[in-house]
N, C-alpha and C positions, 0 to 999 in steps of 0.2 A: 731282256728285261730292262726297261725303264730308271734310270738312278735318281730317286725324289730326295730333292734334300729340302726340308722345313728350317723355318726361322726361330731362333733361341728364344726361351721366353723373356719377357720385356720385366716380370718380376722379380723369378727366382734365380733365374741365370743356370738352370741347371735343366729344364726340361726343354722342351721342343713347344711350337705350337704347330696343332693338327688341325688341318679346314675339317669341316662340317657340314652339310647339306641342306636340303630340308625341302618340304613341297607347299608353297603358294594356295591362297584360298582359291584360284581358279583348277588349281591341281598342276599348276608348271613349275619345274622345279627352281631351286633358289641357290644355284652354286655357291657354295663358300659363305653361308650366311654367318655360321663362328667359327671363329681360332679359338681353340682350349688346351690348355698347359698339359701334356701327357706325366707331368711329375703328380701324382697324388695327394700330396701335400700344400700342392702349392692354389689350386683352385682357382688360378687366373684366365678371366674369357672375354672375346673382343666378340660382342654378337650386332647383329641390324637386323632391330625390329621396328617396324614400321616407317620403314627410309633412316632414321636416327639407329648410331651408330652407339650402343652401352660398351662400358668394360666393368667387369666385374672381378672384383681382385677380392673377392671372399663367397662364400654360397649366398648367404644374406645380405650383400652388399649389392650396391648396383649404380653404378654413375653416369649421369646421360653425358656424353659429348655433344658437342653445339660447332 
């Protein structure tokens, strides 16, 4: 078996960030399109949508990076 080790969260300090997947409007897949905080509480997520790359450090928050 495999030993995956993830990167601490850049928020909380206390969770892990987990990649994320996802499938393209052609239907190819999009490896690792978010990092998200496995703590529950903490709700912090590094996503790319549309080539720009957001973090969202609340459910209703959302910040583009440039």
């Amino acid at each position: 078996m495999q030993n995956l080790s993830f990167p601490k969260c850049l928020k909380c300090n206390e969770g892990v960030l987990i990649p994320l997947s996802d499938y393209g409007r052609g239907g190819a897949t999009i490896h690792f399109k978010a990092w998200v905080c496995n703590n529950p509480s903490c709700h912090f997520q590094i996503r790319i949508d549309n080539g720009e790359v957001s973090v969202l450090d609340t459910i209703a928050s959302k910040k583009r990076l440039k």
